[in-house]
VOSEDREN-529773 format. One record per residue (C-alpha): residue in three letters; x, y, z. Coordinates in steps of 0.2 Angstrom, whole numbers, padded with zeros to 4 digits. Last residue first. Layout:
% residues N
+------+-------+-------+-------+
| rest |  east | north |    up |
+------+-------+-------+-------+
|  ALA |     X |     Y |     Z |
...
+------+-------+-------+-------+
***
This chain:
% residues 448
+------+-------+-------+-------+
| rest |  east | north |    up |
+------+-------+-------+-------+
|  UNK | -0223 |  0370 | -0179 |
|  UNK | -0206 |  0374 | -0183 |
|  UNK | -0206 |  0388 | -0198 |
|  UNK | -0202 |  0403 | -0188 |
|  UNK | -0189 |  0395 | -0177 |
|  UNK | -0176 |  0391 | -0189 |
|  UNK | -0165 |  0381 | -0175 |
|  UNK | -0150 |  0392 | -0170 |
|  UNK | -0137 |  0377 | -0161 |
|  UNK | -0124 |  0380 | -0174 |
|  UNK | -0107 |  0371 | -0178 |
|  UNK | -0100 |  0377 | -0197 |
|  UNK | -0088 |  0388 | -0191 |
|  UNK | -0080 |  0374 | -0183 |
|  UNK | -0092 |  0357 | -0182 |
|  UNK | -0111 |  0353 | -0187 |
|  UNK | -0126 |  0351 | -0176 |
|  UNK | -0133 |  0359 | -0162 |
|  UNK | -0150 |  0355 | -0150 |
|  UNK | -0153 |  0338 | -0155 |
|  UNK | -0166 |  0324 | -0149 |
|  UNK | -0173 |  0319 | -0168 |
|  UNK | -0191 |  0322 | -0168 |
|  UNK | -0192 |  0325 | -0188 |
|  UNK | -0194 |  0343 | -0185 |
|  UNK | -0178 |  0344 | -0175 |
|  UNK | -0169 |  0335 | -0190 |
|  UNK | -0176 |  0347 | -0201 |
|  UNK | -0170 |  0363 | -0190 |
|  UNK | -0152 |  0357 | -0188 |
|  UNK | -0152 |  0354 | -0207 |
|  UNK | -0157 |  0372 | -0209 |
|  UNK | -0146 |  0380 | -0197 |
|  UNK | -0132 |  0370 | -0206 |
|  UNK | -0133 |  0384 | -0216 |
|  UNK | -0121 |  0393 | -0208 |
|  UNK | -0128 |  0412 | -0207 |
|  UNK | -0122 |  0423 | -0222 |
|  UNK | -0137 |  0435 | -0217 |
|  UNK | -0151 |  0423 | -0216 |
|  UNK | -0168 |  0426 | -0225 |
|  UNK | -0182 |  0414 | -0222 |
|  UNK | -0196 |  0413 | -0236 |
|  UNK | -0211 |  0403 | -0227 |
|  UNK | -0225 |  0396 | -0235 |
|  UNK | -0224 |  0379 | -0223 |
|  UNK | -0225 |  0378 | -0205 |
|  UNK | -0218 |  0361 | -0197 |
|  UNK | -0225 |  0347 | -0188 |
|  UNK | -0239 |  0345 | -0198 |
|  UNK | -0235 |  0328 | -0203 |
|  UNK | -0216 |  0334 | -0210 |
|  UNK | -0226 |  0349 | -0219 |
|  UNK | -0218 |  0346 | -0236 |
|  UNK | -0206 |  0353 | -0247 |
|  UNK | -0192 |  0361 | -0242 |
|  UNK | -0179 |  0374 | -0254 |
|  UNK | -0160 |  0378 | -0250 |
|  UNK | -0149 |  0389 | -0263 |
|  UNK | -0134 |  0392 | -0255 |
|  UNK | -0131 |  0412 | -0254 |
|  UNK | -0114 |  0410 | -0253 |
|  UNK | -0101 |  0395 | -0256 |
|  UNK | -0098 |  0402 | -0274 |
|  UNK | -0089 |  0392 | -0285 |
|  UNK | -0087 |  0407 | -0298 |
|  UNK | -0099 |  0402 | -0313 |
|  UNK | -0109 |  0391 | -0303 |
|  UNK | -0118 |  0405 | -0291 |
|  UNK | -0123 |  0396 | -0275 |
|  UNK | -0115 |  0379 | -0274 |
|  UNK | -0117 |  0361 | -0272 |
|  UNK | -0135 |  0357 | -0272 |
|  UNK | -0151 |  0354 | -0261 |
|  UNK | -0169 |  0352 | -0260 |
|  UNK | -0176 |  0343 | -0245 |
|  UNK | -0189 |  0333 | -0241 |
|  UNK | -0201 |  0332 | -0226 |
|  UNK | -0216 |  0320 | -0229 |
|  UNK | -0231 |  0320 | -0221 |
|  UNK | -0241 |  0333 | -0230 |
|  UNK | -0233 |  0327 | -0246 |
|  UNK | -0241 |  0309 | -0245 |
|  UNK | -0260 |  0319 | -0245 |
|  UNK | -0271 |  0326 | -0235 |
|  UNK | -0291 |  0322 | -0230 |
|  UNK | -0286 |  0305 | -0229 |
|  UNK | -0273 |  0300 | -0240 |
|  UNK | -0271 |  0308 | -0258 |
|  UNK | -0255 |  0303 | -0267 |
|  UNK | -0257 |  0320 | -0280 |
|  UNK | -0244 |  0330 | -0266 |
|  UNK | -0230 |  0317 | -0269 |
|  UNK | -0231 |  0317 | -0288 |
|  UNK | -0233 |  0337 | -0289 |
|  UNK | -0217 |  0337 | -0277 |
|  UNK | -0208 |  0328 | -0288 |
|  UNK | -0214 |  0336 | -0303 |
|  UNK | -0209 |  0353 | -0298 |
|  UNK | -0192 |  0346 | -0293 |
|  UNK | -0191 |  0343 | -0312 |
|  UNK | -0200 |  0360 | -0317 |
|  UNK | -0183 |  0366 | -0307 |
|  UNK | -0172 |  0358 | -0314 |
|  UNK | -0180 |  0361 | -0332 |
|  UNK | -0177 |  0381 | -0327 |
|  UNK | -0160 |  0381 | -0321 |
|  UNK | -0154 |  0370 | -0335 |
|  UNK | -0161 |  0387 | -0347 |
|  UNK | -0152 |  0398 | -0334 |
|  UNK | -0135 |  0392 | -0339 |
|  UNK | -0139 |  0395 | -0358 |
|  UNK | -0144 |  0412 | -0355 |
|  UNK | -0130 |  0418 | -0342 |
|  UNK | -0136 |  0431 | -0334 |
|  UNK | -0138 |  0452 | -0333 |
|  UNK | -0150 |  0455 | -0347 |
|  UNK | -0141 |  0467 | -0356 |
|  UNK | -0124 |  0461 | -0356 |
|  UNK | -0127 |  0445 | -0356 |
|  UNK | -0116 |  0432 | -0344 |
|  UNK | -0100 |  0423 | -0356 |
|  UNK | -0105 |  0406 | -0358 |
|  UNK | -0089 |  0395 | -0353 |
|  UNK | -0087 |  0394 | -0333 |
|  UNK | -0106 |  0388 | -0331 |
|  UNK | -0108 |  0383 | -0349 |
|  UNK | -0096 |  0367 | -0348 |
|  UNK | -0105 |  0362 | -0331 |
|  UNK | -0124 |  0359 | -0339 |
|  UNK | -0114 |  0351 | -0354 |
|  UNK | -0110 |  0353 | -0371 |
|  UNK | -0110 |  0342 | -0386 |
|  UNK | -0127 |  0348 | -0389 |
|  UNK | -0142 |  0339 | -0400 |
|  UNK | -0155 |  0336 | -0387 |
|  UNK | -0147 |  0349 | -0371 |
|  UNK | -0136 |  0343 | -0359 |
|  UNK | -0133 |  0336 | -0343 |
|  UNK | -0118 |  0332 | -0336 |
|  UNK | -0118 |  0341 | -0319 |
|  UNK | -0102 |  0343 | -0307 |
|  UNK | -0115 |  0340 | -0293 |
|  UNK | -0125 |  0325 | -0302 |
|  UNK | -0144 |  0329 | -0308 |
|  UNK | -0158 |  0326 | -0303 |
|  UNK | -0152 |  0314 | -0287 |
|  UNK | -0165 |  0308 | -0276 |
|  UNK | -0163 |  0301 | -0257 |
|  UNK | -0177 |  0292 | -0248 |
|  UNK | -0181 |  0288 | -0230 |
|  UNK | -0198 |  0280 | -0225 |
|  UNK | -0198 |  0263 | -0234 |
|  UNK | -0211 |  0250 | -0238 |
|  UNK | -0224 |  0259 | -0230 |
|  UNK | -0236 |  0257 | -0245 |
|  UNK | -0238 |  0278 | -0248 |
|  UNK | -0220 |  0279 | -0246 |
|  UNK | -0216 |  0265 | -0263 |
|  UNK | -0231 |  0272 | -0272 |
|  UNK | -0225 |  0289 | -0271 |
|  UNK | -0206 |  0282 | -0275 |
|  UNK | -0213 |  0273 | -0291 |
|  UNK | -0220 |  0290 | -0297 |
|  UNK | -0204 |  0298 | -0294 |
|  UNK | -0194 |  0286 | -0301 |
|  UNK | -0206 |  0286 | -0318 |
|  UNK | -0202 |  0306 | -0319 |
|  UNK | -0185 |  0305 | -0317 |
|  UNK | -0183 |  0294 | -0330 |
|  UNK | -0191 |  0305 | -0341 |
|  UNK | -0184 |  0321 | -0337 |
|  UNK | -0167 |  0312 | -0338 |
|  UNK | -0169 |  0306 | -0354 |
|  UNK | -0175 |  0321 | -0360 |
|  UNK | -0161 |  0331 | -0352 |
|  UNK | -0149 |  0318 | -0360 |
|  UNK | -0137 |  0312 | -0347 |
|  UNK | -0145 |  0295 | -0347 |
|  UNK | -0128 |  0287 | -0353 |
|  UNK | -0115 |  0297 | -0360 |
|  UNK | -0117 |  0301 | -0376 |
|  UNK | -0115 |  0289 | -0390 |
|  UNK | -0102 |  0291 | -0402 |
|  UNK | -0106 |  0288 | -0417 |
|  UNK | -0108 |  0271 | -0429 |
|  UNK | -0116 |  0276 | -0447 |
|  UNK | -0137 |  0274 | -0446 |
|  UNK | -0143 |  0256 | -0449 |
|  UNK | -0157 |  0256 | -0461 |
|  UNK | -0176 |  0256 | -0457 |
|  UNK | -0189 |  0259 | -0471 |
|  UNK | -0195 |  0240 | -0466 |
|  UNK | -0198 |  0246 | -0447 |
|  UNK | -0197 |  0231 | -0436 |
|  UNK | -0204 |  0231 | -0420 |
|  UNK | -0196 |  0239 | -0404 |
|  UNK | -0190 |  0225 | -0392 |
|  UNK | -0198 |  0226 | -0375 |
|  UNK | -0191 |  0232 | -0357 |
|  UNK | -0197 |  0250 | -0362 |
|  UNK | -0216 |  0245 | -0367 |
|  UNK | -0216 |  0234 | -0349 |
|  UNK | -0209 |  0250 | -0338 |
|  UNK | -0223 |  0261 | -0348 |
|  UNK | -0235 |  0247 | -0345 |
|  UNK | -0231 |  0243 | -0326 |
|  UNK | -0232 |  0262 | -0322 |
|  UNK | -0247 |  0264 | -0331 |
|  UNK | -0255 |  0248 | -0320 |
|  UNK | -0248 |  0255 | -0304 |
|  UNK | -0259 |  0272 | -0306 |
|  UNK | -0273 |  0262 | -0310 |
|  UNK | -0271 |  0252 | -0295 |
|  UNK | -0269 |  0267 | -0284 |
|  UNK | -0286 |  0275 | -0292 |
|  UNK | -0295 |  0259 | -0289 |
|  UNK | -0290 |  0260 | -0271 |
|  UNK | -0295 |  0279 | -0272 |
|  UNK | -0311 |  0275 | -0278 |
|  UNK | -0315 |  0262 | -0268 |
|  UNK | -0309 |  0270 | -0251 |
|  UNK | -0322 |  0283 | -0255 |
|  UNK | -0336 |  0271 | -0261 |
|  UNK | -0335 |  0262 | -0245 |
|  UNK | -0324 |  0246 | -0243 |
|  UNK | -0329 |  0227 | -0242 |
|  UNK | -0334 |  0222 | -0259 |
|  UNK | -0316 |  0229 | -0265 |
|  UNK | -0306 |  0221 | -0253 |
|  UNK | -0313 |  0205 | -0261 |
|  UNK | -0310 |  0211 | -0278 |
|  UNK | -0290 |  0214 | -0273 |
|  UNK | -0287 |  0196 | -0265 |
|  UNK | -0294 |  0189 | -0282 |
|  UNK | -0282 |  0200 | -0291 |
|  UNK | -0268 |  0199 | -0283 |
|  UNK | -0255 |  0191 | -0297 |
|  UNK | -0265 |  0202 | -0311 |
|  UNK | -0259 |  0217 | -0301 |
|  UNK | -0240 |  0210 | -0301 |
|  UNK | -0240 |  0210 | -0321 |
|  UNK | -0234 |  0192 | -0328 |
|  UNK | -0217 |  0189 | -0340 |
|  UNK | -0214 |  0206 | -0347 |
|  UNK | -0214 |  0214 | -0330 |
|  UNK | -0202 |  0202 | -0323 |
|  UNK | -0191 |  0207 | -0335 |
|  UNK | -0184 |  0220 | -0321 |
|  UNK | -0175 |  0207 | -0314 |
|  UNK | -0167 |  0212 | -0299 |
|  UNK | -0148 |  0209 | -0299 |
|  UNK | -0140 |  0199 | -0283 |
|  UNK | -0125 |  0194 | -0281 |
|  UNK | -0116 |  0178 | -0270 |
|  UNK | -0131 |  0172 | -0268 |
|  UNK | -0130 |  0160 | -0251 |
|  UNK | -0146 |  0171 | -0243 |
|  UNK | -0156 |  0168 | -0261 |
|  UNK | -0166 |  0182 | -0259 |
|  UNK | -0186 |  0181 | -0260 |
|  UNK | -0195 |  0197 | -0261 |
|  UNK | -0203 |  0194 | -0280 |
|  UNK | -0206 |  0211 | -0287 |
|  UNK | -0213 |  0228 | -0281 |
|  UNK | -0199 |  0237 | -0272 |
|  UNK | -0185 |  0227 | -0281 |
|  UNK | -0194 |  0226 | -0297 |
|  UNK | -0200 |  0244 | -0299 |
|  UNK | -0182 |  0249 | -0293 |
|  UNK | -0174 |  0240 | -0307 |
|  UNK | -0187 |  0247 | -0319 |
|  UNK | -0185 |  0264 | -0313 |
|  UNK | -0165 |  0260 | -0319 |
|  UNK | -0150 |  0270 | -0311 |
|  UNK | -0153 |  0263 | -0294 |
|  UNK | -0142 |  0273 | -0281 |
|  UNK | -0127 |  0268 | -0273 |
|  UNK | -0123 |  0273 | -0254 |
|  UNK | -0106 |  0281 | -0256 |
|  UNK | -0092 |  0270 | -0242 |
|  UNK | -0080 |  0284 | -0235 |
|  UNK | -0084 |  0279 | -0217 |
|  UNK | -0102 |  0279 | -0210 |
|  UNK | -0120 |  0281 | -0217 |
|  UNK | -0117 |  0290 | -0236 |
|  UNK | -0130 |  0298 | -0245 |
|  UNK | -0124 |  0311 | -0262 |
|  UNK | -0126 |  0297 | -0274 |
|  UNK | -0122 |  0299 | -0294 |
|  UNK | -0111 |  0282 | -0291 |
|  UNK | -0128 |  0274 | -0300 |
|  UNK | -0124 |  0284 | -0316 |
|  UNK | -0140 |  0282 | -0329 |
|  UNK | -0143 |  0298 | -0325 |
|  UNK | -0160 |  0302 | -0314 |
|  UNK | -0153 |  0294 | -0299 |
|  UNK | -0161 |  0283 | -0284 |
|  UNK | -0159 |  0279 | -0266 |
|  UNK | -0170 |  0270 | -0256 |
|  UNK | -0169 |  0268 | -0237 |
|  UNK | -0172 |  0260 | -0220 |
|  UNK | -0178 |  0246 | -0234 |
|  UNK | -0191 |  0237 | -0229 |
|  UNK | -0196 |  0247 | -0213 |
|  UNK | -0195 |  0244 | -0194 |
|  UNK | -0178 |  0253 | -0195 |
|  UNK | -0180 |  0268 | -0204 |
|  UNK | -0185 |  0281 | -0190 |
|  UNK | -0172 |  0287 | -0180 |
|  UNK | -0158 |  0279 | -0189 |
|  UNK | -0164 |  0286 | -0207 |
|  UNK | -0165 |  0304 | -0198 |
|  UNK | -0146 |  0301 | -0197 |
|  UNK | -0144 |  0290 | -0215 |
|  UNK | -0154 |  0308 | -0222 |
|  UNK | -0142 |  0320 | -0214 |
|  UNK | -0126 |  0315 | -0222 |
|  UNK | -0116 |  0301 | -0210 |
|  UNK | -0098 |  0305 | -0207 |
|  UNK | -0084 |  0300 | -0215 |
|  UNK | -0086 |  0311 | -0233 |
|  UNK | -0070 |  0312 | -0244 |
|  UNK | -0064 |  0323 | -0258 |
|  UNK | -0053 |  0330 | -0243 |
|  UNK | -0054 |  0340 | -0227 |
|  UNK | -0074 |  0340 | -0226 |
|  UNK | -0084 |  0355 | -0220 |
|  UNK | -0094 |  0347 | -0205 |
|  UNK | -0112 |  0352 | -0205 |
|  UNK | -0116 |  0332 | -0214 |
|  UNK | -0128 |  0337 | -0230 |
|  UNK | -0124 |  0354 | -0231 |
|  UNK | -0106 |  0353 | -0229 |
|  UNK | -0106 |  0336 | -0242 |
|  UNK | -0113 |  0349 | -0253 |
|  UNK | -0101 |  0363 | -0251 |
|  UNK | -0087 |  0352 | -0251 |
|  UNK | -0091 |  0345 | -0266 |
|  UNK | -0092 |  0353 | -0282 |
|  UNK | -0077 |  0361 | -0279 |
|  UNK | -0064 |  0353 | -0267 |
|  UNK | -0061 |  0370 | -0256 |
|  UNK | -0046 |  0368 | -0244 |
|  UNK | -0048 |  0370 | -0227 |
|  UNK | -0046 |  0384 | -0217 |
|  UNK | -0065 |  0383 | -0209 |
|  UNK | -0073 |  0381 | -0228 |
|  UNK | -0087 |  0392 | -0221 |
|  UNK | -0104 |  0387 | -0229 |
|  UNK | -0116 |  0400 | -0230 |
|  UNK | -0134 |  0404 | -0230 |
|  UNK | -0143 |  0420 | -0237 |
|  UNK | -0159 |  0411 | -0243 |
|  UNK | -0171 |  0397 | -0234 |
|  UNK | -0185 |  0392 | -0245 |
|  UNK | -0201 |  0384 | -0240 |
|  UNK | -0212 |  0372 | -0248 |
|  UNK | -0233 |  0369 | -0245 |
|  UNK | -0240 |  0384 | -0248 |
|  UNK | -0230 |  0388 | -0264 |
|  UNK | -0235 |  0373 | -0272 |
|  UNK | -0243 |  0382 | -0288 |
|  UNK | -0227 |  0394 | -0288 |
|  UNK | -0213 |  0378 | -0291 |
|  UNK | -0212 |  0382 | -0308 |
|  UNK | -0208 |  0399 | -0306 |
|  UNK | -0191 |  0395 | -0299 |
|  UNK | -0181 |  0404 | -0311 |
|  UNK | -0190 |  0420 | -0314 |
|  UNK | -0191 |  0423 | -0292 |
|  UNK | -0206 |  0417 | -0281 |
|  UNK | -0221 |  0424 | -0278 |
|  UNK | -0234 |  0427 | -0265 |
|  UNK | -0223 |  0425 | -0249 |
|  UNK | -0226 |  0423 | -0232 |
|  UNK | -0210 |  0428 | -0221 |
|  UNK | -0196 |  0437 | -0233 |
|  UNK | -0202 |  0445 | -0249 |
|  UNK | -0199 |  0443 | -0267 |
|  UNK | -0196 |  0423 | -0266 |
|  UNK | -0178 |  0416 | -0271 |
|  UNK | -0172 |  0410 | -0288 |
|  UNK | -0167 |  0425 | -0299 |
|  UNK | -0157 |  0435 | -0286 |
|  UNK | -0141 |  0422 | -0285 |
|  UNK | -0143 |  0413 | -0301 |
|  UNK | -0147 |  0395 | -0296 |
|  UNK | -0135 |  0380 | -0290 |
|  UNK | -0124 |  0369 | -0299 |
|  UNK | -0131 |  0352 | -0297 |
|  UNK | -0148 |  0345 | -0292 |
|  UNK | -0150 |  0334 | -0275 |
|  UNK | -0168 |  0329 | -0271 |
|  UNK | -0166 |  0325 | -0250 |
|  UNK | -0181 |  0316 | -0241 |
|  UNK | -0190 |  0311 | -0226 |
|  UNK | -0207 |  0304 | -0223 |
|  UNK | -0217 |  0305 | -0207 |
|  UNK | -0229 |  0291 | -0200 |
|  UNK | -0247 |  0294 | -0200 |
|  UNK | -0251 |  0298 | -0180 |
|  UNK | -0254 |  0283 | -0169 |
|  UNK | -0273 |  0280 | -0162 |
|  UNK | -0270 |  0261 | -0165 |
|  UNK | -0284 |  0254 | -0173 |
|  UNK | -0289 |  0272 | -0183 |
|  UNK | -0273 |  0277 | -0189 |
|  UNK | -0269 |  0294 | -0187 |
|  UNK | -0274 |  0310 | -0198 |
|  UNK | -0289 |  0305 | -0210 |
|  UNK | -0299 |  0317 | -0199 |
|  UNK | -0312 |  0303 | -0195 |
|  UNK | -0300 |  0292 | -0191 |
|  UNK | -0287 |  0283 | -0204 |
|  UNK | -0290 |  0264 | -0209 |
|  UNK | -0305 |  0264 | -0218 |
|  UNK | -0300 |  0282 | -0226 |
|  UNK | -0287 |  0270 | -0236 |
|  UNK | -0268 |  0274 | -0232 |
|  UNK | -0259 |  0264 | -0246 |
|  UNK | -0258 |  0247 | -0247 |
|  UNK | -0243 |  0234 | -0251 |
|  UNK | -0241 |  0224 | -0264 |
|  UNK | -0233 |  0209 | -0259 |
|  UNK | -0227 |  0195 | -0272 |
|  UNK | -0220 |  0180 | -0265 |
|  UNK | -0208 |  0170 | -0276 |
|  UNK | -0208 |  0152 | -0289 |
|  UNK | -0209 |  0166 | -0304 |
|  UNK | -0225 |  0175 | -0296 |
|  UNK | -0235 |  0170 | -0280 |
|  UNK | -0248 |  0182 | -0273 |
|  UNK | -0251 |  0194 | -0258 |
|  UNK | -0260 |  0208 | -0253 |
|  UNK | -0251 |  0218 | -0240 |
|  UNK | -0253 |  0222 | -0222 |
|  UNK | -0252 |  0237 | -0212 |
|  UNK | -0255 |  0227 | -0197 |
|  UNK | -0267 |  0239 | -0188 |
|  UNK | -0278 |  0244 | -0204 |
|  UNK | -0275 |  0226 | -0214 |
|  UNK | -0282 |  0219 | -0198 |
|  UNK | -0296 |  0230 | -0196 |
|  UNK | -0300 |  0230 | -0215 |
|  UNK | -0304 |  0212 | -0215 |
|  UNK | -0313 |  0212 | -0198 |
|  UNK | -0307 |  0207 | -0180 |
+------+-------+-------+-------+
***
């Protein structure tokens, strides 16, 4: 069996040593190891394996200013979506849903997420249940590294909208660098530890490429031009992650013009749209590379958290302040500041989606087989609104379900869309949710 066969059927990894561990860097999907479609895996005849998702952003859209223009295949999309226009053949947007409270009480900013995520309308500020993602994570997370990663662009690692069983919040990492070491770094773990910390330091001490280099040039002699390119386009792409990651873990030279500023109060942490933007950003990169090399299959991302936090450089107010505080305009029908959030929320899932559509593999790329969905906590901020829940796919699930498609529902539960996803990652279900919020109505029109 040759080189590329048994890195093809085994998925393997390169490997090194690096601060007394073993380093793996795993592969992504070369044309050597795909058929001559690029759509299954040539030593073993099995489809490319299918990715799932949720990218959670809080306080809704504008009702009217984020859906499509027209139901079925749509052209274009409404003022504060635009961002998402040049992917419009590969996302989908599901308008008019609903989630019933079912006589109990509403916990704003909550129970319309957790509704969403688990089609059971909870009774306190409590979850019990699994949330969507930890059930598809069952079905197709455990022959992987991790069964999943969570992560948020705050700072805030209880900023987490995944749970797997009883009240217990899967944490996510607040720090690309953390992540970068945990998915990239030395895998050996002390079993009789009584904590663990990834050292995102590691960066500074010896890059992870340099680690495999030997092991990488011998790949390289071996490969056609196409899979040399986009190997040496992978390892690019690693190496500006490692630098920007190295840069940040760094001490900043000494400026001689420099004096100490007087002692304010800083915000709070990673909340900064900027911040976030930029985080986000690296997480998102990090995660393509993390997908593409198998190490996980199920992965949760939080923009911004439900009862939101994020402001603008230079303002004392937040994301939620503006909602109930900023009076709508009179003339143009909205409120301004509100919309302005809207707008960079959007551009961010733009870039997530951008990220995951630019890993190429085979004649597709990591977004054809991914599945990820796009969720928040309300429809219309202002007034708490459970209707008209702003739900947006992206992805083709491995070709398993239709893309370019603005469904309309008239106040139907929007469990119908989680049902649907789940069907479209093979789960075995025919009805999901509880109450008002039970339905067994799969979204027909964009199952494959």
């Amino acid at each position: 069996m040759s080189v590329v066969q048994k890195l093809a059927s085994r998925r393997n990894v390169l490997q090194g040593m690096l601060g007394g561990g073993v380093v793996t860097l795993g592969l992504p999907f070369l044309d050597a190891f795909l058929n001559t479609n690029g759509t299954a895996l040539a030593a073993t005849g099995k489809a490319l394996p299918t990715v799932f998702g949720t990218w959670f952003w809080g306080l809704g859209l504008t009702p009217g200013r984020w859906e499509p223009t027209t139901v079925g295949k749509y052209a274009d999309l409404g003022p504060e979506t635009k961002a998402l226009l040049p992917y419009k053949d590969k996302m989908n947007f599901y308008s008019g849903t609903k989630v019933f409270l079912d006589g109990r009480p509403l916990v704003t900013h909550y129970t319309g997420n957790f509704s969403v995520l688990t089609g059971t309308t909870p009774r306190e500020q409590r979850v019990t249940i699994p949330t969507i993602d930890a059930i598809i994570a069952d079905q197709i997370g455990a022959k992987t590294r991790f069964r999943s990663i969570e992560m948020t662009s705050t700072g805030n690692p209880v900023h987490s909208y995944s749970t797997r069983a009883g009240t217990v919040i899967n944490p996510a990492e607040a720090s690309p660098q953390a992540l970068y070491a945990r998915v990239f770094g030395p895998e050996f773990v002390d079993p009789n530890a009584a904590n663990f910390t990834p050292d995102p330091m590691v960066l500074a001490r010896q890059s992870m490429l340099s680690v495999v280099k030997d092991q990488r040039d011998d790949l390289m002699k071996i490969l056609g031009a196409s899979d040399k390119a986009r190997l040496d386009e992978y390892f690019t792409s690693l190496r500006q992650i490692e630098n920007q990651l190295q840069i940040e873990s760094e001490k900043p030279a000494p400026m001689e013009a420099c004096t100490p500023a007087k002692a304010v109060t800083d915000a709070p942490l990673g909340t900064d749209i900027e911040m976030v933007e930029a985080n986000h950003k690296l997480f998102g990169q990090i995660l393509a590379h993390t997908l593409a090399c198998g190490q996980t299959r199920v992965f949760n991302m939080t923009f911004g958290d439900a009862t939101s936090s994020l402001r603008h450089k230079g303002s004392q107010m937040v994301h939620h302040a503006y909602t109930h505080e900023e009076a709508t305009d009179p003339v143009l029908g909205y409120q301004k500041t509100v919309v302005s959030f809207h707008m960079v929320i959007m551009a961010g899932l733009a870039q997530m989606v951008k990220t995951l559509d630019g890993m190429r593999e085979g004649d597709g790329t990591l977004l054809d087989r991914t599945l990820m969905l796009a969720s928040t906590d309300t429809g219309l901020a202002k007034v708490h609104s459970l209707e008209n829940f702003p739900l947006i796919t992206a992805g083709k699930a491995g070709g398993l379900l239709k893309t370019g498609i603005h469904v309309r529902t008239n106040g139907d539960p929007a469990t119908r869309v989680g049902l649907t996803l789940q069907q479209a990652m093979g789960l075995p279900v025919n009805s999901w949710g509880t109450d008002f919020m039970a339905t067994s109505k799969s979204i027909t029109e964009v199952l494959a």
